[in-house]
Each structure stands twice: as C-alpha cells, then as structure tokens.
N, C-alpha and C positions, 0 to 999 in steps of 0.2 A: 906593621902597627903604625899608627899616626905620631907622627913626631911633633913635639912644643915642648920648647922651653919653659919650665915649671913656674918660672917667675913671670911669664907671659899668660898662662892662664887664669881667665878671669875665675872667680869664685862666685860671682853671677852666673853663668852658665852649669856651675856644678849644683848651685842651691834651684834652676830653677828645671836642671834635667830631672832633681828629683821630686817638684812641685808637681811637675809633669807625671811622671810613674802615680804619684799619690792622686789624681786629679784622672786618670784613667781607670784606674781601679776602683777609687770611689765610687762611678758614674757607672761600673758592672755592678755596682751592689746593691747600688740604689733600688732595685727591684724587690731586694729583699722582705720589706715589710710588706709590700705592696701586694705579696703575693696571695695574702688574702684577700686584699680585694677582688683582684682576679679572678680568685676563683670561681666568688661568686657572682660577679659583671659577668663572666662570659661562661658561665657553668664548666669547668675546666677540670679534668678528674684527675689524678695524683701524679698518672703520667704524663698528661698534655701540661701539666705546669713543671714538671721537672725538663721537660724537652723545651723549654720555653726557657730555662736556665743552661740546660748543655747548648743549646744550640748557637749560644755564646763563644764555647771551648770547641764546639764541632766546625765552626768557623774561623775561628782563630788561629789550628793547627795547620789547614791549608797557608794562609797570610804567612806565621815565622816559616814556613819551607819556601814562599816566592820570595819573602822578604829578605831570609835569613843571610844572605849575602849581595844584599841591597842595599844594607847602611855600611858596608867594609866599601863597596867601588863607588858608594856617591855619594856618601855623606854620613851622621850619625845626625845632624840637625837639621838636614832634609825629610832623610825618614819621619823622624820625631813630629815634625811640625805636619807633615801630611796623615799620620797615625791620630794626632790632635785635632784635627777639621773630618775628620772621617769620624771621632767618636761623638763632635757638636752633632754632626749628622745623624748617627743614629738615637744621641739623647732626645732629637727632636722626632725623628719618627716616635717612639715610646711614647713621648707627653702627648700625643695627638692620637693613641692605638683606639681606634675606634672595635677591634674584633684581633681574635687569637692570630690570625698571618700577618696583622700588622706591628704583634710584639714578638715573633719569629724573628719579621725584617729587620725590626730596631736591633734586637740582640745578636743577627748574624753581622748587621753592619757593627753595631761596638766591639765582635770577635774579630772582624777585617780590622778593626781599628787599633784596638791593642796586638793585635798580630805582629802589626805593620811596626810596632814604634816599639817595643819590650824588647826589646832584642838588640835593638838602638841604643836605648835609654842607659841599658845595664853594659854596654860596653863605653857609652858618655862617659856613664859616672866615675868609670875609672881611669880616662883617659880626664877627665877636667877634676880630677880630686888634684886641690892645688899642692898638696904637702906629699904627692905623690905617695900614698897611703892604699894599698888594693884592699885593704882590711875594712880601712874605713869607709870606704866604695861598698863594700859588700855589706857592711850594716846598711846604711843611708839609703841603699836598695832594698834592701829586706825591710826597713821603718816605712820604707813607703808605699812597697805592697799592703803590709799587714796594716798602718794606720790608712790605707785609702780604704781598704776593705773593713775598715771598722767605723767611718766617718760614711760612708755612701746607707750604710743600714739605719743608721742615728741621725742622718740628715733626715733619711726619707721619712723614717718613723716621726720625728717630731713635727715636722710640717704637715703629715698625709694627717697627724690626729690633732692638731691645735691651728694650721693654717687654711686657707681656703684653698681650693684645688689643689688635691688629693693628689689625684692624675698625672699632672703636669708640673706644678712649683718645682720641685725636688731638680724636676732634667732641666727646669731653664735655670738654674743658680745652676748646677753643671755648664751647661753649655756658654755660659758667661766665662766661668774659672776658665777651660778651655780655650776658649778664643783670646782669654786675658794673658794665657802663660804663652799660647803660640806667636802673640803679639809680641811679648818680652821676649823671646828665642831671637826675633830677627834683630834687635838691637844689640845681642852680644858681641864682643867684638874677642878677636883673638879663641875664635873656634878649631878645636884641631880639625884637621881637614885631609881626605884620603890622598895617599902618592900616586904621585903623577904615573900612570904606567898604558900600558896597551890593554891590558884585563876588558872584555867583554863582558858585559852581565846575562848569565842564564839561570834558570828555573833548575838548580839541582835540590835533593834533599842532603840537610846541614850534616855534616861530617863530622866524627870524630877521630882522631887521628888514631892508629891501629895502636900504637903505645898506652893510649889513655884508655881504652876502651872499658876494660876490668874497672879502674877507678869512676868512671864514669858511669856503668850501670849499675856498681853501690849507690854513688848520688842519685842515680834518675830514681831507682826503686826506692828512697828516703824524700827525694820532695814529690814524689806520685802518691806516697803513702799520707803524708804529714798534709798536700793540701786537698785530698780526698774528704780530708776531715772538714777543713776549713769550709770546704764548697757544701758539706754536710750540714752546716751552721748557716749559711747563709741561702739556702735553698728551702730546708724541709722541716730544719728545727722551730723558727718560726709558727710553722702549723702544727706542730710536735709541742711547742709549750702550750698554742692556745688552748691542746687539749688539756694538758697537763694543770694550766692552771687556772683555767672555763674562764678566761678573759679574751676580749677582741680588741684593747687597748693596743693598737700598731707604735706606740711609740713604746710600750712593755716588749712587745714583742720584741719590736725592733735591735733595743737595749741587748738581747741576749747575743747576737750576732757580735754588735757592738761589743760589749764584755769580751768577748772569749778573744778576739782580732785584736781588739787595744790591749790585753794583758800580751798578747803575741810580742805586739811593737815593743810594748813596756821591756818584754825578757829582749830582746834584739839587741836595744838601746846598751840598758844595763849587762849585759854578757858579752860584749860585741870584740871583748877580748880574749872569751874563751878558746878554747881549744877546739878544733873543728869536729875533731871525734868525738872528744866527750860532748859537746853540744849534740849532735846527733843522735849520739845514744841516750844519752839524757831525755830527747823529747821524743824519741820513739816508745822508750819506756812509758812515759809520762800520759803518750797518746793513750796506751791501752788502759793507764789509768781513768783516765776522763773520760771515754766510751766506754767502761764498767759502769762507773756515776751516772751518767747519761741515761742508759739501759734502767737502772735502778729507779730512777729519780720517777717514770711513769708509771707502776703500780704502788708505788707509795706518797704518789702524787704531792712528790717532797719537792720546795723549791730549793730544802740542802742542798739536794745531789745535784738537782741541776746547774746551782750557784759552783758547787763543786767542778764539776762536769765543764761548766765553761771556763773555769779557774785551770783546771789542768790540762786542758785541751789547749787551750791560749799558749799556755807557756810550753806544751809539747810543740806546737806548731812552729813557737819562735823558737825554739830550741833548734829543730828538726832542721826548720829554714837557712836560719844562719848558717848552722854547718855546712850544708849543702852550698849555700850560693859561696862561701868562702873557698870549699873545693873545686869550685868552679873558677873560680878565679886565679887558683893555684894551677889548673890544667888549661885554660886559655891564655894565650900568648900568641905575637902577630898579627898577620891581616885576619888570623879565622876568629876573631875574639868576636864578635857580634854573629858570625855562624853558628859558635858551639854554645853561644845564648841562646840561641833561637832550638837549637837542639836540646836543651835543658828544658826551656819554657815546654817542648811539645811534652816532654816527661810531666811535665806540670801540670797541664792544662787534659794531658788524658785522664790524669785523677779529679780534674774538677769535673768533667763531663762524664765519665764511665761508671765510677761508681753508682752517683746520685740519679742516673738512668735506671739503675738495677734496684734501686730504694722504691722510684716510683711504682715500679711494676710489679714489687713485692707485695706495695702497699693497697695498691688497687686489686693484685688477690687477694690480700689477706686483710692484712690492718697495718696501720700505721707503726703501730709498735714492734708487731715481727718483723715490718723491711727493716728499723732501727738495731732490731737484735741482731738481725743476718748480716748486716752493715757493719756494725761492731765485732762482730766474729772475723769477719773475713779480712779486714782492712787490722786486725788486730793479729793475728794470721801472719799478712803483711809486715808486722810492725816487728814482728818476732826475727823474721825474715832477715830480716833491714840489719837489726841488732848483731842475729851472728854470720851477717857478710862482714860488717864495720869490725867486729872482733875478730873474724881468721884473719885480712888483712893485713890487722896490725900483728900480727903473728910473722908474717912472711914478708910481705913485702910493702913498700911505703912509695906515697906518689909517683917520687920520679923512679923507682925501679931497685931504689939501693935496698938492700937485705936489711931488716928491721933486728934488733938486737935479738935471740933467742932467745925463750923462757921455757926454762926447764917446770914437766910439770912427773 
C-alpha cells in the first residue's frame, strides 16, 4: 500500500481525484439525450443505439483487466491523468460523429478511458482522504459516479434543446473540464506514490484474494444489479418517456436520467454513514420498487409513476452503491487495492452493457414496453437474489471470517 504521512497529504489532490471520477462519468452520459437525435440523423434501430451505449462498458472491461494493476506499480496519478486525455479524445471524436462507426469509436475510446483511470481514482481517493477516513473515500466516490452521471444527461439536454450545436457543445465543455482537472493533477504536490520494489508490470486479470471471494460476489451481484438499472435510465429510458409522454423536448427528456442519478448522489451524501448491509438491502428492495413504477407508469401514461420510478430507483441505486463500494473498501488492503477496484468496476460495468443489450433486442422484436417488462422481471429476479445472499451471510459468517452472533429462529 502507498505510504504518506496524513498530515502531508494534500486535500487538493483528494478534491480534484474526485472532480476527475465526476468529470469522466459525466462525458459517458452526455449521450444520453442525444440519443434521439441519433436515432433519427443516422436511422438507428433500438439495437444499433443500445450497442452504441454498451460499446462503452464492452470497451472499458478490457482497459480495468490491462489497467487493473497499472495504477498499483506506476502510479495512481499517472493512470489518472492518461485515463483523462484519452476521454478529451473520445469526447472529440463524438462532437465531430459524422455516421454510426464514428460514435462506436468515440464510445470505445471514452470505455479505454474510464477503464484506464476508475480503478485509479477509487484507490486515490482513499489513499489522499486527508482524515484518513475509508468511509468517507467511499461516499465521495459513489457522489461522484452518481452526480457525474446525473450532470452529463442535464448538461447535454439543456444545451442540445436551448444552445446552438446540438452535436458537439455538450463534449467541448467536457473536453475543457477534462484537460482543466488533468492540468490541476500535475501541480499537486505531496502525491502518494508506489514502493520502490523489482515488480514487473503484466497483463493479468484482477484477483480476488481466495478469502474474499464469497464476500466479494455478494457485492459484484449488488452493484451488477443496482447499476444495470442506472445504465437503464440513461440509455433507453429517455426513448421510453418520449413515448410515454409524446414529447421530443431533450432537455425533458434529459431531466429524467438526471432525477433518478441526482436523487442517487442525494441518498449517498445523506446515508454515507449507514450501515453497509442495511444500505444494500434497502436499495435492492427499493430497485424492485422503481422498476414496478416504471413498468406502470406506460399504459397509464402517468408521469406519477414515472416521477415515482425515478424517485425510488435513484435512491435504490445510491443505496445499493454505497453499500457495495464500502465493502469494497473493507476487503481491499495493500498493493491489490486499485486491482480489486478494477475487479469490482468489471462487475459494474457488465451490468451497464449486458442488460441494456437484451432491452434492445427485445425491443426491436417486440416493443419497447415489453423489453421494459422483461428488463424489470429479470434484473428484479436479481434483486431478490442480492437480498437473500446479504441475509444468509449475516447469518454465518461476517467479512473477515469471524462467526456472526446466532439467531435462533
């Protein structure tokens, strides 16, 4: 693990690791509104736009496996800062997509990009939390996921429907923010920095240590689940309200994405001292709730449900999340702490691309509303899942291995 003395780390370097998190995540979402334009600039049918969203997550999974013990032997603001000019790169392919393979390229290259530097960031921010706080490391990571991915949909929608160029504004105020925080990285001083040793760098995939593993694929199966949903809202929903409520308003649209990710941060912030289980369980229940509402909300073409829907989904997500990345943080220790990041993120990142691949192609058989229902069955399926792993658990046996108090039933 990187050693510094507490009173030597700057608090510049921990507010601007997570500027960074927030500022990478935004520039994945920004497509969000957009996706109706898309559709109809390049005639794009329900799967060729969903694949145009995973192809994000289908690129990213390779990056944290080259990456994932990249930021452990050279750095954590190495990584960072090459993960940050690699996402300028693909915001600018995007603003300039003349045709569907050239928003494939933009979003494989922002999936290299966030690949490279998540994995990074979320082992930074616990190494440069100056009050040596892993708790609070793990909120300030999770605020920054959920509020980048709530800010990238409400940037683009306001500008794509009230600014000039539609297209492109959105990624060059990205690609500015970008280059502005990688510029601020090189100035930090008093960076922790990798130990000095012989270690080689090679291409393995990230490890979980054989003790952790049980604990560990309760979490993956909890944030696979919880941001299956998220990528659900910020992919398909979008085209899912404008049927719902016969508008093509992108900054309305945009908003719903927006809502559901900002109530996320919101519960993150405020909860960030709860308890890891109960958070967990709380927002996996919570999921199933919102994806009930959700389902409802398009034959009774209610914007209740779908106010609702974004309201409980939001706070399932942050619920869901926090818990997870906090037991993450409870199981990574030593040099594999940016490893078993990158092992988590792929848990992550399967839910944002796997699901909303099988929406698409539901949807182009059928309709839109039945990939929604199957969507919500199956990921709710999941949620159940989640629920009585996190419960036997706490029955038997607890992170590090000691016996959990019995309970007579």
């Amino acid at each position: 693990m990187y050693t510094l003395s507490r009173k030597r780390v700057s608090g510049a370097g921990f507010r601007l690791t997570a500027a960074a998190l927030f500022a990478l995540i935004a520039g994945t979402e920004i497509p969000t509104p957009l996706y109706v334009l898309y559709h109809s600039r390049f005639a794009l049918s329900a799967t060729l736009l969903t694949l145009v969203f995973a192809t994000y997550a289908v690129a990213l999974i390779p990056a944290l496996i080259v990456f994932g013990r990249f930021a452990d032997l050279f750095g954590r603001r190495r990584t960072l800062m090459l993960g940050l000019l690699a996402a300028a790169a693909g915001s600018l392919l995007l603003a300039v997509a003349p045709d569907f393979g050239w928003l494939l390229a933009g979003r494989a290259v922002q999936g290299l990009a966030v690949g490279t530097a998540t994995g990074a960031a979320t082992a930074a921010l616990v190494e440069t939390e100056p009050h040596g706080k892993p708790h609070r490391a793990a909120a300030w990571a999770t605020i920054a996921v959920a509020g980048g991915g709530a800010g990238g949909p409400l940037l683009a929608g306001v500008l794509a429907q009230y600014a000039p160029g539609p297209y492109w504004l959105s990624y060059a105020v990205e690609t500015v923010a970008l280059l502005g925080i990688a510029a601020g990285l090189l100035l930090v001083r008093n960076w922790p920095e990798p130990p000095r040793g012989t270690q080689r760098y090679r291409i393995r995939i990230p490890a979980v240590p054989v003790g952790a593993r049980r604990a560990f694929a309760r979490t993956g199966l909890v944030v696979f689940t919880v941001w299956s949903v998220g990528a659900l809202y910020t992919s398909v929903v979008p085209s899912y309200a404008a049927a719902l409520l016969g508008t093509a308003d992108l900054a309305v649209l945009g908003s719903v994405p927006f809502a559901m990710l900002a109530i996320a941060a919101l519960t993150q912030y405020l909860c960030r001292t709860l308890d890891e289980n109960r958070a967990q369980l709380g927002g996996l229940l919570l999921l199933g709730c919102g994806l009930a509402a959700l389902v409802l909300a398009f034959p009774e073409r209610s914007v209740l449900w779908l106010s609702a829907s974004a309201v409980l989904d939001g706070t399932g997500l942050g619920l869901g999340f926090l818990g997870a990345q906090a037991r993450l943080n409870r199981l990574a220790a030593g040099n594999n702490r940016a490893e078993l990041a990158a092992a988590f993120n792929i848990c992550l990142y399967l839910g944002v691309a796997l699901p909303v691949l099988g929406v698409g192609i539901v949807a182009d058989l059928s309709s839109l509303f039945i990939a929604v229902l199957v969507f919500a069955v199956v990921i709710g399926c999941l949620a159940l899942l989640g629920v009585l792993g996190i419960l036997r658990a706490a029955r038997t046996v607890d992170l590090e291995g000691a016996p959990a108090p019995s309970v007579r039933v």
